[in-house]
C-alpha positions in Angstrom: -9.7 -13.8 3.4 -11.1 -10.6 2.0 -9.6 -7.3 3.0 -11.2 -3.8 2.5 -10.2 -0.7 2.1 -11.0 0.5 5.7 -9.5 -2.7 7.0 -6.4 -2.3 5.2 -5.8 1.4 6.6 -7.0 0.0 10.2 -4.1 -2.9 10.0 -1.9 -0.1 8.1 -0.4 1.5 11.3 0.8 -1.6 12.8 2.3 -3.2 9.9 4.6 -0.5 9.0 5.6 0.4 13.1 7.2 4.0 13.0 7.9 4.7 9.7 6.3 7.5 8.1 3.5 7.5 6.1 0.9 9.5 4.4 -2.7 8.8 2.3 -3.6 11.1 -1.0 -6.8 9.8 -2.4 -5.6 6.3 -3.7 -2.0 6.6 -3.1 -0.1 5.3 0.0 3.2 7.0 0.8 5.5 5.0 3.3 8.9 6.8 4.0 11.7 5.1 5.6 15.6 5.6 6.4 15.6 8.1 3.3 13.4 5.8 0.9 10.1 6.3 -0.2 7.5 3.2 -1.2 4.4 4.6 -3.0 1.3 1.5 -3.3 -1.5 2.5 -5.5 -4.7 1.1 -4.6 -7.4 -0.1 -7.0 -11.1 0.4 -6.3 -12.6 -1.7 -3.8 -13.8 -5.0 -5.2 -15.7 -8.0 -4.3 -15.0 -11.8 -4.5 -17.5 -14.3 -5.0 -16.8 -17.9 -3.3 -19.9 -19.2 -3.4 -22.6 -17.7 -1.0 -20.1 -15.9 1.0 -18.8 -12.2 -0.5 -15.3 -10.7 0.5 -14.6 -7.6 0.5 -10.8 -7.1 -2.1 -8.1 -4.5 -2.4 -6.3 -4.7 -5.4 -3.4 -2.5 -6.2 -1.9 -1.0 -9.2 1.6 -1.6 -8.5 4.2 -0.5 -6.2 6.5 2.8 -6.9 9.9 2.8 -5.9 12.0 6.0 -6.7 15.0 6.5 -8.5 18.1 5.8 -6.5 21.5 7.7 -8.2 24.2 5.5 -7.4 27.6 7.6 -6.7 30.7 5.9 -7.8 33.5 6.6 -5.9 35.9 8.4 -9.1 
């Protein structure tokens, strides 16, 4: 099925449980155990299937940061 934007950040809360998180304009932040996971979201879409129009987030990607390893020398 379909999923909008404001579906998505209605559902948002309870698929990420306590971890931190934070919404700039099209960017969604999550934060957890020191990480960082960024999604960027496309505009809202539709999809055709016939008579029946779904609402469609699309995103650009998913941003993980740069994690310096430390060797042990």
């Amino acid at each position: 099925m379909g999923l909008g934007h404001a579906e998505l950040f209605r559902l948002l809360p309870r698929a990420i449980g306590d971890r931190a998180w934070r919404v700039h304009r099209d960017l969604i932040t999550i934060t957890a155990q020191g990480q960082q996971l960024s999604i960027k979201l496309l505009p809202e879409g539709r999809r055709n299937l016939g008579a029946l129009k779904l609402p469609v987030t699309d995103r650009a990607g998913v941003f993980f940061p740069r994690v310096h390893v430390r060797t042990g020398r």
